[in-house]
N, C-alpha and C positions, 0 to 999 in steps of 0.2 A: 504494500500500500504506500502512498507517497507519504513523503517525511513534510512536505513544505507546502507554502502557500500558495506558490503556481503551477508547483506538482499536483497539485489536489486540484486546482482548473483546469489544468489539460487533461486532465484524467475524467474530470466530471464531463466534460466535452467530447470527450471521445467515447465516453457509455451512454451519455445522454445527450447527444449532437440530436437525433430523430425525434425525439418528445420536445426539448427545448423548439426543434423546427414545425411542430407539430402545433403548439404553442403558441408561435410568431406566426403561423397561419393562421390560425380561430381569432387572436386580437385585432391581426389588420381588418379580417375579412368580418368581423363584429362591427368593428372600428367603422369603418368604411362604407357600408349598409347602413348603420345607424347614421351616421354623418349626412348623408344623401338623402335619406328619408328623411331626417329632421329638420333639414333643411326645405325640402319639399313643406312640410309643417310647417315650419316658423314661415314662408315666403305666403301661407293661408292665413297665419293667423296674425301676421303683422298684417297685413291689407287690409284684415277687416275691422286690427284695435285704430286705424286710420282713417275707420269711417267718422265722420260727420253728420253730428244728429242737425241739420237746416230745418228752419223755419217751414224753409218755402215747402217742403212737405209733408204728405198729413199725418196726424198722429199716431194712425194705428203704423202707418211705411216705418216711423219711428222707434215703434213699439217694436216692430217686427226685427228692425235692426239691431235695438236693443238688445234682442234675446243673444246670438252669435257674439254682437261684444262684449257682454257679461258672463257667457261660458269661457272663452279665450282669455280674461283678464283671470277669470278663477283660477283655468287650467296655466297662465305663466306662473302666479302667484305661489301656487302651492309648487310647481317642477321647480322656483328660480329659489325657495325657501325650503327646499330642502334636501341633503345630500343624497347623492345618487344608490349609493350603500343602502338608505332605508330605502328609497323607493324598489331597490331591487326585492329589499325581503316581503315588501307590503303588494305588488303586482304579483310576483311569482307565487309567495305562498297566500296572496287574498284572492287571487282567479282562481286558486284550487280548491278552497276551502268554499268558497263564498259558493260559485257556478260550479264548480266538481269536473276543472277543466283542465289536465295537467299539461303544459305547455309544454316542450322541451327546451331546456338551457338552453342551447345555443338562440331558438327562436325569441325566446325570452330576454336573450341578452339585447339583441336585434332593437324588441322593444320598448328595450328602458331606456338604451342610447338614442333613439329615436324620440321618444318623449322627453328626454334629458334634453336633446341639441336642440329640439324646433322650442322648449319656451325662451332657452336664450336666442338662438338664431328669432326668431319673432321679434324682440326688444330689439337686436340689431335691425334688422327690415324695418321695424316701424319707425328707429332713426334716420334711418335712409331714406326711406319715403320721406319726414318732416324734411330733409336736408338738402329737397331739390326746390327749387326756384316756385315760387306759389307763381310767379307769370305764366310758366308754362301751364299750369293746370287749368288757370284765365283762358290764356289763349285756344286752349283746346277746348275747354266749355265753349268757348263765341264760337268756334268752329261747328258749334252742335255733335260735341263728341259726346259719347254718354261714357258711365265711368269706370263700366270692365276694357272696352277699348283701349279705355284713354292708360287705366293704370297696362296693360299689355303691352302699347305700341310707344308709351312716351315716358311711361314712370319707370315701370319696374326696369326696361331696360339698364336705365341709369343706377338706378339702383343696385341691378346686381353688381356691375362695376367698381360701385363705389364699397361693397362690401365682398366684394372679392377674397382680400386678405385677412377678414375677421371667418370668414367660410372655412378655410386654409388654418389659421388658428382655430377653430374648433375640432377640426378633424387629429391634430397634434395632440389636443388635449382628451380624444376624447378615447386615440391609443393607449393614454398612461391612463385616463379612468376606466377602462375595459377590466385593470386588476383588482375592484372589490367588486367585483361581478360571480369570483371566487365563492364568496356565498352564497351561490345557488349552485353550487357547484358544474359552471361553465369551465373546459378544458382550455383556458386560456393560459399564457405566460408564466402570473404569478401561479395561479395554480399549480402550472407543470414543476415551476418550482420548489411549492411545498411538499410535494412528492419526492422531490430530488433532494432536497434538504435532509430529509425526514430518514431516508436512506443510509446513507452514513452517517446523518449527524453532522456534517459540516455548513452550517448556516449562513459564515460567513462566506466560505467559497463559492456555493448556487447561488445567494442571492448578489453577489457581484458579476456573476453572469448575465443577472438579467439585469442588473443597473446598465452592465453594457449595452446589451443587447438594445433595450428602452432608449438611452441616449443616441445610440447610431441614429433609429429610428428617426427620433426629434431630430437631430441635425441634419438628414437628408430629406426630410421632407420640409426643415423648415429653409436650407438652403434652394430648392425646390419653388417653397413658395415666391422667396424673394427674385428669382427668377420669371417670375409667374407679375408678379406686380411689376417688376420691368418692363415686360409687354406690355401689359394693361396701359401702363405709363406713357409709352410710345418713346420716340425718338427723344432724346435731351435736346437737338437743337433745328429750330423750325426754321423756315425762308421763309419770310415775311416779303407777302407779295402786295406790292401796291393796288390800292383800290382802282386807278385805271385799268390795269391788265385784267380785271375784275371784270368790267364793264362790258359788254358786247360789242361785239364789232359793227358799227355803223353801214349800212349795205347802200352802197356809192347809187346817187340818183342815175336815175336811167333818163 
């Protein structure tokens, strides 16, 4: 057996290279799926904490609106107020107990990530919608835009743009939160690693495996993203074209 500290990594790596990989697949691919779907989420229910209760329509349109933005305000409230750890134990073991429905862990994990990212992604979206120009919503109201349209072809575009990189930042973080997911016992990372632990008893050496392992992660997808906002960004330097060259060309009298 190894005598030393990086004998006991290489060693733990070499018995347990397949599960630790085993591991890094179930987090991203949790990871990932939940990110995508809660964003899907938060881009529904930031839209609709954006509605505006107007005069100019009538009480019940009001009413009815009401109802969708005081479910969505519940549901950010309670996902943005409280750790992800309890929601996993209170979805996973309250759909079984409650309906008699047992999910599977991995499906489950899907779930909580997924309700986890869309109440934050929501608060960001409905930043981003407040953070575009109220002219354009003007200008496209006088146009006779109505306002699934208007938010499709003129808002949300900008929108996702502008929150591009907080997208990007959630999916980073929501790789290192995939590890107290462990309590429903989903076969991800930390998991694989309390098993590996647990095995010889070396706690220190598995779980500096997967600090690795975790950090790669982070730094290549956050190098990754910032790449990602460079596009977005465009060129750092533009040709500023005068407004004659702008202008159309004058068609010579006949």
């Amino acid at each position: 057996m190894p005598t030393s500290f990086w004998g006991w990594i290489v060693f733990l790596i070499q018995q347990y290279h397949s599960s630790y990989l085993q591991g890094l697949v179930t987090t991203l691919a949790a990871s990932l799926s939940g990110t995508v779907l809660g964003c899907c989420l938060g881009f529904v229910v930031g839209v609709i904490q954006t509605i505006d209760f107007q005069k100019s329509r009538s009480p019940l349109q009001n009413v009815l609106l009401a109802i969708p933005w005081t479910i969505c305000k519940i549901y950010v409230t309670v996902f943005r107020g409280t750790p992800m750890i309890v929601q996993a134990m209170v979805i996973y073991y309250g759909i079984a107990q409650m309906f008699g429905v047992n999910i599977p862990a991995f499906r489950a994990a899907i779930l909580i990530i997924t309700l986890n990212s869309g109440a934050y992604m929501a608060e960001t979206v409905r930043g981003g919608i407040r953070s575009i120009d109220p002219g354009q919503v003007e200008g496209a109201q006088a146009l006779g835009m109505r306002y699934v349209p208007m938010m499709a072809h003129i808002i949300l575009p900008q929108t996702l743009r502008i929150i591009a990189p907080q997208i990007g930042n959630t999916f980073v973080a929501n790789i290192k939160d995939t590890s107290v997911l462990n309590v429903i016992s989903v076969t991800e990372l930390f998991y694989i690693t309390n098993v590996v632990a647990g095995t010889y008893f070396r706690m220190f050496e598995a779980y500096t495996i997967t600090a690795m392992i975790y950090l790669t992660l982070t730094l290549v997808f956050n190098f990754l993203l910032r790449l990602l906002e460079s596009h977005l960004a465009g060129s750092s330097s533009y040709e500023i074209i005068p407004s004659e060259q702008l202008a159309p060309a004058q068609e010579p009298a006949r």
